[in-house]
C-alpha positions as CSV (number, residue, x, y, z in Angstrom):
1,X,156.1,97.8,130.9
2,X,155.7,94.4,132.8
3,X,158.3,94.0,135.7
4,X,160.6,91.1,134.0
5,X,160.2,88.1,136.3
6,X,162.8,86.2,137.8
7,X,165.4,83.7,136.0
8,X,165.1,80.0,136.4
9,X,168.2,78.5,136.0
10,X,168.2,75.6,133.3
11,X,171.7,73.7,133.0
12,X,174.1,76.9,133.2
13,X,171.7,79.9,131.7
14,X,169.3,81.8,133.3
15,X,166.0,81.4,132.0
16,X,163.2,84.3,132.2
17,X,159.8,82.4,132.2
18,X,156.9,83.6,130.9
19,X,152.9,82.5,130.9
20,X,152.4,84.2,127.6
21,X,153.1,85.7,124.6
22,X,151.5,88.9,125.9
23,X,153.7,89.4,128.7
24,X,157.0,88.6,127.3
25,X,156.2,91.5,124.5
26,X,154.7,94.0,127.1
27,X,158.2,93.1,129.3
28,X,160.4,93.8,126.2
29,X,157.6,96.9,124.7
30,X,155.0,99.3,126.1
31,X,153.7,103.0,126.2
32,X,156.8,104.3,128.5
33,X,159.6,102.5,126.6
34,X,161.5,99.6,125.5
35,X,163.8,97.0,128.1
36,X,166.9,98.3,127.2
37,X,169.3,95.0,125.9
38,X,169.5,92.1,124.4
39,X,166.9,89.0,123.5
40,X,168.4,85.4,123.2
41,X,166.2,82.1,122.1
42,X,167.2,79.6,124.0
43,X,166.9,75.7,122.7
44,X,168.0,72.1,124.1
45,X,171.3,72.6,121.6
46,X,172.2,76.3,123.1
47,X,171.4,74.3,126.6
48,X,174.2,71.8,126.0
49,X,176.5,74.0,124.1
50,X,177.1,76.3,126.8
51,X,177.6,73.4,129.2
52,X,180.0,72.4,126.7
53,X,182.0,75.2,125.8
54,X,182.7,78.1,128.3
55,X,183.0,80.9,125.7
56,X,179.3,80.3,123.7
57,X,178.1,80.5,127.5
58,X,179.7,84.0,128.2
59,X,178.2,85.1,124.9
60,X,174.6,84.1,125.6
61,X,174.4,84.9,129.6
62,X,175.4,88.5,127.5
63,X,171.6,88.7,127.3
64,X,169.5,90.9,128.8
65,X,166.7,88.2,128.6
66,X,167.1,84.9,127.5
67,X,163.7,83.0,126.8
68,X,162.6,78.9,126.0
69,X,162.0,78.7,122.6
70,X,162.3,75.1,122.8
71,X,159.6,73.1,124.2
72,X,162.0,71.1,126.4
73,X,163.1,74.5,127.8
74,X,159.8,75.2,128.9
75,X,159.7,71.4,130.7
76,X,161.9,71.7,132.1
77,X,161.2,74.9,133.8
78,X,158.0,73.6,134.6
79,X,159.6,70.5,136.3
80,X,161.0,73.0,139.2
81,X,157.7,74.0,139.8
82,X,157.3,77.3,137.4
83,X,154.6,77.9,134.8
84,X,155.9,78.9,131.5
85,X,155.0,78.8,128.0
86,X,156.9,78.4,124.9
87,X,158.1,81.6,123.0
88,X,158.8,80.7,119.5
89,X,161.4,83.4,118.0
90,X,160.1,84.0,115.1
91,X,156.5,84.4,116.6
92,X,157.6,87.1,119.5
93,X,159.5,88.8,116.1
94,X,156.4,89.2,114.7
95,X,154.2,90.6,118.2
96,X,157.0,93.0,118.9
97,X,157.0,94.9,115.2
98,X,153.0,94.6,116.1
99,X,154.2,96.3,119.1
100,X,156.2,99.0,118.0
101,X,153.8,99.9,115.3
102,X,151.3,100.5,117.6
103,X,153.5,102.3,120.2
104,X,155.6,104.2,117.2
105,X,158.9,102.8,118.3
106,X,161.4,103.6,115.8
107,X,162.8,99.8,114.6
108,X,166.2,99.3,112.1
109,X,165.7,96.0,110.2
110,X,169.3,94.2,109.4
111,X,170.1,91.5,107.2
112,X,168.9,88.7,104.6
113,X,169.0,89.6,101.1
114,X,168.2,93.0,99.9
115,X,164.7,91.6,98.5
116,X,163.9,89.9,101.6
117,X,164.7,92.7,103.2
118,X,162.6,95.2,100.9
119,X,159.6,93.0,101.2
120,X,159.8,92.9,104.9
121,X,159.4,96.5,105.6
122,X,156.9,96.6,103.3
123,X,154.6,93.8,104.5
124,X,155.5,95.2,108.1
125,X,153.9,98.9,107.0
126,X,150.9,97.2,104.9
127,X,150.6,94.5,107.8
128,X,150.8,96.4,110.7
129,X,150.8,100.1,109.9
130,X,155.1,99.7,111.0
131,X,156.3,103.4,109.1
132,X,158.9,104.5,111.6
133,X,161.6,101.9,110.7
134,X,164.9,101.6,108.6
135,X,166.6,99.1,106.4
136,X,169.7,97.3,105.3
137,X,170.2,94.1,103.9
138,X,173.1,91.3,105.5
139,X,175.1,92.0,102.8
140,X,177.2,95.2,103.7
141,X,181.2,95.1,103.8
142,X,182.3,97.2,106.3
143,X,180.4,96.7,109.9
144,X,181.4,100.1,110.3
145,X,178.6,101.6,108.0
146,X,175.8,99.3,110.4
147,X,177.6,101.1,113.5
148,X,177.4,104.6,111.9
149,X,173.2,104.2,111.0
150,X,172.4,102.7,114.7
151,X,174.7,105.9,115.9
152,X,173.1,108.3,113.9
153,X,169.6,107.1,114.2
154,X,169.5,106.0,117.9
155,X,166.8,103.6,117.0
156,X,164.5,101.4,119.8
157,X,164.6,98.0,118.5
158,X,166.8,96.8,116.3
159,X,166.4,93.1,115.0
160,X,169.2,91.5,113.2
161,X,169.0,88.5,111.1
162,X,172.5,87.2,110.5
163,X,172.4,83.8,111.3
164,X,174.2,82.6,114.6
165,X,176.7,83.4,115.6
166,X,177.2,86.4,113.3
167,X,174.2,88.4,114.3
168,X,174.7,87.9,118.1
169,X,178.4,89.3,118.0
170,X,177.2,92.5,115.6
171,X,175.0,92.5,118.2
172,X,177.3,92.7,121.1
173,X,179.5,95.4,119.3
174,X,175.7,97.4,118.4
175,X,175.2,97.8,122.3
176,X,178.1,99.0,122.8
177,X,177.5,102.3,121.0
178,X,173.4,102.3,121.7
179,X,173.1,100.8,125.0
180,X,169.5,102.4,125.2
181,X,167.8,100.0,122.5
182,X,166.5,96.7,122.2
183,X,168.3,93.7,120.3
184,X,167.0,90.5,118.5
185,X,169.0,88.1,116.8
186,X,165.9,87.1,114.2
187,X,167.9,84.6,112.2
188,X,165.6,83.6,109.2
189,X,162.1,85.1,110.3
190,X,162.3,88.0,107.8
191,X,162.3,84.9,105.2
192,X,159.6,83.4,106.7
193,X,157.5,86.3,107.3
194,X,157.9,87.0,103.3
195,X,156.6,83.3,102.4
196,X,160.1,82.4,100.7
197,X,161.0,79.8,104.0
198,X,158.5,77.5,105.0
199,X,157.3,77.4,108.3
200,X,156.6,73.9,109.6
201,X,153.2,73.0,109.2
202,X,150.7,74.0,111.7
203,X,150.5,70.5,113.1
204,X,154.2,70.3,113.9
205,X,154.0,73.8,115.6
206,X,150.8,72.9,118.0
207,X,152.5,70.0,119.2
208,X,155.8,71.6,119.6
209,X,157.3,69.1,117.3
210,X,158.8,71.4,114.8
211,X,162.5,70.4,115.2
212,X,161.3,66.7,114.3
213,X,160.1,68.3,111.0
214,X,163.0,70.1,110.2
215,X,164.7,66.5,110.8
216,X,162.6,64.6,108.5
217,X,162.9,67.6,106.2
218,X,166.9,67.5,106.5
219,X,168.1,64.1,107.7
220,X,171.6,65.4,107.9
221,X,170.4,67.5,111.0
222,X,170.6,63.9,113.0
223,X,174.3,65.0,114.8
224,X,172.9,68.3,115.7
225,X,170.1,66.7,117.3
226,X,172.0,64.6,119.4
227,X,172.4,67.0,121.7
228,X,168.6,66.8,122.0
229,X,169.3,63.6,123.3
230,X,171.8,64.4,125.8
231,X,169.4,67.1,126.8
232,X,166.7,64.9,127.5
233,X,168.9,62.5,129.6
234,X,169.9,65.4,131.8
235,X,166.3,66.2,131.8
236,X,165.0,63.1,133.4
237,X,167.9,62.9,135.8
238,X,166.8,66.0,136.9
239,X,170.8,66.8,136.0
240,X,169.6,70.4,134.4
């Protein structure tokens, strides 16, 4: 397991920088183990939202490693003189089940619709040879029964996709009884992974333009993405 590097602070979060995709998955995943804790994707919008409200802020500095998954993360990070690249969520998802697969990490998937869900673990064990794992769907009433499997199990990594803010405070209550695994709020990536949500198109993902696409896509995104905005302000006034 790669050493994790040290934080870069970008507006009030620490951010763990990383030159590739390799080394964030061999910091979280190896031979010897897994990081115990908890992974957060960190965007322009999570940047100004915890500036902006003091109890999202405690939530996120909760995790263990919190990573640019926007490219104006990774700019910025860059503009105080460290090299970084951009790890998409949904992409270091995908390289850690690799990951586990080929380490035989035990993994519990949580959440999205039971055939999402289904599909997942499927295409994860065709895909990637991923056997040791368990299921649920998002759709469970009592958070109880989610507490009891990750008890009884004791798995390595579990990744949960909820939605925020939903998966990150299951999340929180997870560690609590299984300190000892890895977390990942996943959000949609199972749905992705499965073909039923569109990615954006390769062109919008090489040039780091695929929150411009989901704007075109959904124009009633525009008041979210001022906050993209205010980012880039701070940004330039070297404010972050």
């Amino acid at each position: 397991m790669i050493q994790q590097r040290q934080a870069v602070e970008v507006g009030t979060l620490p951010i763990t920088p990383f030159k590739s995709m390799r080394e964030a998955v061999e910091t979280v995943c190896s031979e010897s183990g897994v990081l115990p804790g908890f992974a957060v994707a960190v965007n322009a919008e999570k940047v100004i939202s915890a500036r902006d409200d003091v109890a999202i802020r405690e939530n996120l500095l909760l995790g263990t490693i919190l990573y640019a998954d926007g490219i104006s993360v990774v700019k910025t990070i860059k503009k105080k003189g460290v090299d970084n690249v951009r790890i998409p969520g949904c992409e270091l998802w995908l390289e850690l089940m690799k990951k586990a697969a080929q380490t035989g990490k035990q993994v519990y998937l949580l959440g999205a619709s039971e055939e999402t869900n289904k599909l997942t673990a499927s295409k994860l064990s065709d895909s990637f040879g991923l056997n040791n794992l368990t299921r649920r769907n998002g759709y469970f009433d009592d958070e109880q029964d989610v507490i009891a499997d990750i008890l009884r199990l004791k798995p390595d990594i579990v990744t949960v996709a909820l939605g925020s803010p939903k998966q990150e405070l299951l999340i929180t209550k997870l560690r609590e009884v299984h300190p000892d695994a890895f977390y990942m709020g996943v959000g949609g990536s199972y749905d992705v992974f499965v073909g039923k949500v569109k990615r954006a198109p390769k062109l919008f993902c090489d040039l780091h333009l695929e929150w411009f696409y989901r704007l075109i896509s959904q124009p009633k995104r525009i008041f979210r993405q001022m906050n993209l905005f205010r980012y880039f302000y701070l940004h330039f006034a070297g404010k972050l």
